[in-house]
C-alpha positions in Angstrom: -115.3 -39.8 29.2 -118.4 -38.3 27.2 -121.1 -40.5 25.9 -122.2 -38.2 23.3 -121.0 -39.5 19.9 -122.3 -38.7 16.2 -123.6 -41.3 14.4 -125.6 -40.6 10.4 -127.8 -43.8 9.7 -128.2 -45.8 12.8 -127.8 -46.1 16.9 -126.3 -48.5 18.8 -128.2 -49.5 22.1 -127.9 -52.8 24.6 -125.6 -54.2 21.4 -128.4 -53.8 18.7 -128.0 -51.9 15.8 -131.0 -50.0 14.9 -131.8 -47.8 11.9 -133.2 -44.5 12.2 -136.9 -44.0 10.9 -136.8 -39.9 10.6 -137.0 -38.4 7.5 -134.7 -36.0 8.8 -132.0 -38.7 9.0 -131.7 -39.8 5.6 -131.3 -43.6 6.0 -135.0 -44.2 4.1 -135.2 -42.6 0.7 -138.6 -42.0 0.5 -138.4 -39.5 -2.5 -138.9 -42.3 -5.1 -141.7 -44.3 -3.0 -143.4 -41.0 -2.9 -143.3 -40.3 -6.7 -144.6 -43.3 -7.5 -147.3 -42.9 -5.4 -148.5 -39.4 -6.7 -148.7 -41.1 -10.0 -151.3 -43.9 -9.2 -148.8 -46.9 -8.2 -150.9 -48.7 -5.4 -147.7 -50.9 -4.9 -145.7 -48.0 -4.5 -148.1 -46.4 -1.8 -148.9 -49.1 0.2 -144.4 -49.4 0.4 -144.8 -46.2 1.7 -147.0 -46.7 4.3 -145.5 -49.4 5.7 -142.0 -46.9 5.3 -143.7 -44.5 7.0 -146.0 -46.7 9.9 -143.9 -46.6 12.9 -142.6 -43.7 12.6 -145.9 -42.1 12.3 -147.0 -43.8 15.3 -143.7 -42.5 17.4 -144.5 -38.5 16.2 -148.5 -39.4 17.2 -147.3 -40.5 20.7 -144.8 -37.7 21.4 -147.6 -35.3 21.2 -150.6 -37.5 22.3 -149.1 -39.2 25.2 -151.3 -42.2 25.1 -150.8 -45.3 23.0 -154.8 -45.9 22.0 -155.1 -42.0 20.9 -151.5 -42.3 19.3 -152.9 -45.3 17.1 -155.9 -44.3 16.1 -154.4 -40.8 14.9 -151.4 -42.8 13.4 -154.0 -44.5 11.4 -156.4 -42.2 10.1 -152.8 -40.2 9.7 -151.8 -43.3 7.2 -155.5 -43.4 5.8 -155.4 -39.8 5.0 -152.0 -40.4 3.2 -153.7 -42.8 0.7 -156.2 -41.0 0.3 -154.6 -37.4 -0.6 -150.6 -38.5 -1.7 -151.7 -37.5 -5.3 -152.5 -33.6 -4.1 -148.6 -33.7 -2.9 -147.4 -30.9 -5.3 -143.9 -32.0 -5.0 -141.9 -35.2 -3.5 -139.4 -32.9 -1.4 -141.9 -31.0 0.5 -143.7 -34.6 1.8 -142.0 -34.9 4.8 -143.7 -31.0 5.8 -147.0 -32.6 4.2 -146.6 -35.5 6.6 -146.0 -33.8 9.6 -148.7 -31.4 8.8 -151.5 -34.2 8.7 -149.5 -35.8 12.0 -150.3 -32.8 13.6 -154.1 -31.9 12.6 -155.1 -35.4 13.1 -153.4 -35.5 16.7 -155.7 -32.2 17.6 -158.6 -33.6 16.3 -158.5 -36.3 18.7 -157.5 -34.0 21.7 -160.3 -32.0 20.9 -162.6 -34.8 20.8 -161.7 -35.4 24.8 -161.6 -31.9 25.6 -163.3 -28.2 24.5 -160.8 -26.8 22.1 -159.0 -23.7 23.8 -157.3 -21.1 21.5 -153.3 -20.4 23.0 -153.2 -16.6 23.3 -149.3 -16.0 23.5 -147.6 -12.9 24.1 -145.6 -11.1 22.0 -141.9 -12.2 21.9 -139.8 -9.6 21.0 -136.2 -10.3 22.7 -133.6 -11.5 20.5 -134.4 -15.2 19.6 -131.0 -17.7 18.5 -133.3 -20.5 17.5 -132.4 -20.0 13.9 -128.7 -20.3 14.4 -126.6 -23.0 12.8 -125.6 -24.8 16.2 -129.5 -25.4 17.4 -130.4 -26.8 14.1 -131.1 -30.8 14.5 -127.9 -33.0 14.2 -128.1 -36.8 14.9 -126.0 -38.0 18.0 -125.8 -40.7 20.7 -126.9 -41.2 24.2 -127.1 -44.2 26.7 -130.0 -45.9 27.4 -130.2 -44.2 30.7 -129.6 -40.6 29.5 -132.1 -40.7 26.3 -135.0 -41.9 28.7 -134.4 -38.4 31.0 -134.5 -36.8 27.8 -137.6 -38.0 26.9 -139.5 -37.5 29.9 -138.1 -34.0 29.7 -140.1 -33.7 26.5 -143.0 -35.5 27.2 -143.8 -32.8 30.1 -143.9 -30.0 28.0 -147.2 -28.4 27.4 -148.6 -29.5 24.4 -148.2 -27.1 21.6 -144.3 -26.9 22.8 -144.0 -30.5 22.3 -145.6 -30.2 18.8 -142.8 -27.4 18.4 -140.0 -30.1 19.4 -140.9 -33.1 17.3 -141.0 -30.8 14.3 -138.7 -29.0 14.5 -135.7 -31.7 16.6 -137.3 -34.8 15.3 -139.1 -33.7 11.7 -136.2 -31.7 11.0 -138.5 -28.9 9.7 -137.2 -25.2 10.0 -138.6 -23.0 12.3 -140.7 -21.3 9.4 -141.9 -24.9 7.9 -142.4 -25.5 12.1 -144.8 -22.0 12.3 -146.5 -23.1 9.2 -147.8 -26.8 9.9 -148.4 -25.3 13.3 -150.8 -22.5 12.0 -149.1 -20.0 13.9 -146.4 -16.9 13.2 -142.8 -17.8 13.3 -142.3 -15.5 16.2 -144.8 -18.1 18.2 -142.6 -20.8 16.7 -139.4 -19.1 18.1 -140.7 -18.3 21.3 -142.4 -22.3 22.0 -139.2 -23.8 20.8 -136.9 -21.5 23.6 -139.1 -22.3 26.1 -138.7 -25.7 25.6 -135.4 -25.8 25.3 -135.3 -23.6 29.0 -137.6 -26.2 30.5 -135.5 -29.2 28.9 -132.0 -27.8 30.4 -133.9 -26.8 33.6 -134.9 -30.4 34.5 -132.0 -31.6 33.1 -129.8 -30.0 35.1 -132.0 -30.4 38.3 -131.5 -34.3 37.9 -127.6 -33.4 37.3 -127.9 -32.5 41.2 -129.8 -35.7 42.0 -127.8 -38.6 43.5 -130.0 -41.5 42.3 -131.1 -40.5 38.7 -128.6 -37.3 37.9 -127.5 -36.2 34.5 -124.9 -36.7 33.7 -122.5 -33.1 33.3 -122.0 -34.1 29.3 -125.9 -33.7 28.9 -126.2 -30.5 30.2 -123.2 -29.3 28.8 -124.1 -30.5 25.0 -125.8 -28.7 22.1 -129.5 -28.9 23.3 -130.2 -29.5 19.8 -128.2 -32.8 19.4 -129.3 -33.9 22.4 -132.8 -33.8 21.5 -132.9 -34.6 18.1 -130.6 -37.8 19.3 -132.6 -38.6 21.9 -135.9 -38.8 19.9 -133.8 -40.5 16.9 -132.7 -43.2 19.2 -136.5 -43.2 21.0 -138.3 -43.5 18.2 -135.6 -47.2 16.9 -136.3 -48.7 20.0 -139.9 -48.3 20.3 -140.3 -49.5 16.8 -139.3 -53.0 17.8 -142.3 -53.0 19.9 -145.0 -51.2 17.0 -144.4 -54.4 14.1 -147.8 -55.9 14.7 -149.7 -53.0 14.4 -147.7 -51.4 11.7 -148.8 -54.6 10.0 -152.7 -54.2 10.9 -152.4 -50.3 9.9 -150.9 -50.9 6.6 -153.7 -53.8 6.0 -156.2 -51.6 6.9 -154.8 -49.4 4.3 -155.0 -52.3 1.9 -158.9 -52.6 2.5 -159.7 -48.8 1.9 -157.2 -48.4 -1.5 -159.1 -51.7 -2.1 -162.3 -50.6 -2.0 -161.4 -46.8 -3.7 -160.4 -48.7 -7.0 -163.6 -51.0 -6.7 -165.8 -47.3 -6.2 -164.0 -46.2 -9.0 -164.4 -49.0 -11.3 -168.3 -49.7 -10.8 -168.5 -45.5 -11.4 -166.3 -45.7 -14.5 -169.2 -48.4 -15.7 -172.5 -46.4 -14.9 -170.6 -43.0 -16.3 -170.3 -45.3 -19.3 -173.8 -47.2 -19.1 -174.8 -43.2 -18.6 -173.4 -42.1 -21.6 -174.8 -45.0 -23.9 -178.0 -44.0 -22.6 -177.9 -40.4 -23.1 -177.2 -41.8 -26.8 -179.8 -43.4 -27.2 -182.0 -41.0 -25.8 -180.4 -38.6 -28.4 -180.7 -41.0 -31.3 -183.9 -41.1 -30.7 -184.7 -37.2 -29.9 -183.1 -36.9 -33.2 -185.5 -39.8 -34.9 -188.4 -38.5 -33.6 -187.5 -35.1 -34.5 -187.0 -35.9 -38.4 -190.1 -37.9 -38.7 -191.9 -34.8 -37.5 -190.4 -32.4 -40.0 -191.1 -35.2 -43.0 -194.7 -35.2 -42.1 -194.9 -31.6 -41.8 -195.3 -31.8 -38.0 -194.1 -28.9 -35.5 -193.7 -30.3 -32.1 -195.1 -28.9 -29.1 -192.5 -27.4 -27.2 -194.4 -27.9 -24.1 -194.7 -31.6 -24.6 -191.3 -32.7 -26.9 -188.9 -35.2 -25.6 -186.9 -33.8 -28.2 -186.5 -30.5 -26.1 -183.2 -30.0 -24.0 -183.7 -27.1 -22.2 -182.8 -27.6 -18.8 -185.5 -26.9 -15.8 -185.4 -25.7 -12.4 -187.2 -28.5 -10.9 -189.6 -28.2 -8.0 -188.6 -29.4 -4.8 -185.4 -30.1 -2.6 -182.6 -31.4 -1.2 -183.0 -33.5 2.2 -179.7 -33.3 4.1 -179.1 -35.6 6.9 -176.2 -36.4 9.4 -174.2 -33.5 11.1 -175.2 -31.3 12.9 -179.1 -32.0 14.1 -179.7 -28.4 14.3 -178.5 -27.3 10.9 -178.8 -30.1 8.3 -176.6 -28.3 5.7 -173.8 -28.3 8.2 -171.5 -31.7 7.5 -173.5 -33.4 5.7 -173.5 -37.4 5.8 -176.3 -38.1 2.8 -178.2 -36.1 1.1 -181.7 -37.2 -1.1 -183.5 -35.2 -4.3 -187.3 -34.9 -2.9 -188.8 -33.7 -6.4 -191.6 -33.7 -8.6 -193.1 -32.4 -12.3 -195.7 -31.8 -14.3 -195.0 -35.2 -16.2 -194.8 -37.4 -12.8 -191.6 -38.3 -11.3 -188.5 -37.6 -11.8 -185.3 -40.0 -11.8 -181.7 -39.3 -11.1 -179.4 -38.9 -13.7 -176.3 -38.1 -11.7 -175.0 -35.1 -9.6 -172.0 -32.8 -9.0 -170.7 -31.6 -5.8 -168.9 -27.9 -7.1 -167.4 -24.6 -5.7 -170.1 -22.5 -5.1 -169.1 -20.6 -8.3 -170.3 -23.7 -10.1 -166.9 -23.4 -11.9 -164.4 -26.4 -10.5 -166.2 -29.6 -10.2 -165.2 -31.5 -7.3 -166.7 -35.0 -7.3 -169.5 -36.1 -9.4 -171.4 -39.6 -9.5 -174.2 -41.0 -11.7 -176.8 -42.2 -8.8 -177.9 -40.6 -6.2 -175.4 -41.2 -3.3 -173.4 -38.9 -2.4 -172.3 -40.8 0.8 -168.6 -41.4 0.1 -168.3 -37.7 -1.9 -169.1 -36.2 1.9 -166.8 -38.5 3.5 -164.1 -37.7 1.2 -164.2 -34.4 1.9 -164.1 -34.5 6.0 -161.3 -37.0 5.6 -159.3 -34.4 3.5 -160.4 -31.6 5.5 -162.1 -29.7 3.0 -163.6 -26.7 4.7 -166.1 -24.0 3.3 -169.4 -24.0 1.4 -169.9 -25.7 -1.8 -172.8 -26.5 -3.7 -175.1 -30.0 -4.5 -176.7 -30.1 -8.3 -178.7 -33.1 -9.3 -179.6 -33.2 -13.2 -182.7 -35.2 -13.5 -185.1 -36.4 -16.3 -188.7 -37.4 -16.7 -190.9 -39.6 -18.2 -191.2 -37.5 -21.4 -187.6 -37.1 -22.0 -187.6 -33.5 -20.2 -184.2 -32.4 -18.1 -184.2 -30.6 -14.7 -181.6 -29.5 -12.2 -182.1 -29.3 -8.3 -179.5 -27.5 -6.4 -179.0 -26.6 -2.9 -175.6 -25.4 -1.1 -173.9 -27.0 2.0 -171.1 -26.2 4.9 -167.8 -28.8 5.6 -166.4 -27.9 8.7 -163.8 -30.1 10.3 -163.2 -28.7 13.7 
């Protein structure tokens, strides 16, 4: 009698009854959580990562294969949610999205322990089936016994066929969506996924031989895509009872940061305002100064005028530090105006961080730290060269702009 059984919204193990945490499986609707979020709703987002917590932590481990690397990449994985869920173009596509930051964050940290390598793979040219209906994910039931072999199975495979697997079996993402959070061509996607599957009914089948731990003949004999999309489905319900605490901490600690992104965005809100009163006043009086000079038949120096706006390249430049040590434009963790003028010194008015088209503004500020601007931008993984203006002002009313470009890389 087979043990293999479909089930839609939940598995049954050692008489529990446990729900099913993939998006794939739609037991969570997270469509609704999700537009809330891209729309500003804190409460909304903060649902979603708790939603979202364990099963982030289950995909981090599949592919990491260590629980201290697993949470910290589940974390900055939840972190990088709050921080970007508003740059979601569309609710469907989150799941992709989310798997997509899963995976980046996951190589970052195995890079950090190890010299990136770059996965030359052969061309693959035979006819690939990984497309067809029958190895598409489906949700089905295993004993306790059975889903463990399984997962070993998986957790054997080299890594960027595991990263394959848990997108494609557990994610439920095509092969195509699978290729593109990967970075690689659909072909590679194909050919990592099949030899997978190869290795997975290989040892399978080798244990079906073994008289202590065998397969069972239903596992062989099963779709290899039920049994692995079950397997993982069931995997990732039991492991959650053990992953409540930390979901808990991870979801506080995304508490803190939202926290402390509306206070950033409050006290900036203020000086932009306290800003612009000032530059109002400074105007009113420009303008004061400027009429009182006409009515006693005065021409102002243009030299000398506070009431000049003209905009000056100011002498000077911009001090870079963190990074890299031996190129301080490279990723950047502060920079600092270093200027000077004819008319003494010069004070910071505010600054813009901009393509280095100077068209699209990226992140602006009215002091001069750019601290959290930089961070930002390595958090989101925002690579390529953009450029740093300060506008500036001294004592005599006179504006200058000091400008330097710099490099984000993230890997």
């Amino acid at each position: 009698m087979g043990h293999l059984m479909e089930s839609k919204n939940q598995v049954t193990l050692q008489g529990h009854v446990y729900e099913r945490t993939n998006e794939a499986q739609p037991s969570v609707p997270l469509e609704g959580l999700v537009e809330k979020a891209r729309g500003g709703n804190h409460e909304a987002l903060i649902e979603l990562c708790r939603v979202i917590a364990q099963d982030v932590l289950f995909r981090s481990r599949r592919i990491l294969l260590n629980d201290m690397d697993a949470e910290d990449a589940a974390q900055e994985v939840l972190i990088r949610v709050c921080a970007s869920i508003r740059k979601l173009k569309e609710p469907k596509a989150f799941n992709a999205w989310l798997a997509s930051i899963v995976i980046n964050e996951s190589r970052r940290i195995q890079a950090k322990k190890r010299k990136e390598t770059v996965l030359d793979i052969e061309e693959y040219t035979d006819s690939l089936e990984d497309t067809d209906e029958a190895l598409m994910p489906q949700q089905s039931l295993l004993k306790e016994e059975d889903r463990k072999s399984v997962i070993t199975a998986i957790d054997q495979l080299p890594e960027r066929q595991r990263e394959a697997v848990v997108l494609h079996y557990y994610d439920g993402l095509s092969v195509t969506q699978t290729a593109t959070v990967m970075g690689i061509q659909q072909q590679n996607a194909s050919h990592y996924l099949k030899l997978a599957r190869d290795k997975i009914r290989s040892e399978l089948k080798r244990k079906e031989g073994t008289a202590t731990s065998g397969a069972p003949a239903y596992l062989t004999a099963a779709p290899i895509g039920a049994v692995l999309s079950g397997a993982m489905g069931q995997e990732a319900a039991v492991s959650s009872l053990g992953n409540t605490a930390w979901a808990n901490q991870a979801v506080e600690k995304c508490i803190v940061y939202l926290n402390g992104v509306l206070l950033k965005t409050r006290i900036l809100d203020a000086l932009r305002k306290a800003a612009l009163l000032a530059l109002l006043a400074l105007f009113v009086t420009a303008v004061a100064l400027f009429v009182v000079g006409l009515w006693n038949g005065g021409v102002f120096d243009q030299g000398q005028s506070a009431s000049s706006t003209a905009v000056l390249a100011a002498e000077g430049e911009i001090l870079f530090t963190g990074g890299d040590a031996t190129y301080f434009h490279l990723n950047p963790e502060q920079a600092s105006p270093l200027t000077s003028s004819t008319h003494g010194q010069l004070t910071v008015l505010g600054w813009e961080i901009t393509s280095m088209d100077g068209r699209t503004v990226l992140f602006s500020g009215t002091d001069a730290d750019v601290s959290a601007a930089f961070a930002a931008m390595k958090l989101e993984n925002m690579e390529g060269e953009f450029l740093l203006s300060y506008s500036l002002v001294d004592a005599r009313g006179r504006y200058y702009a000091l400008n330097s470009n710099f490099i984000i890389r993230t890997s």
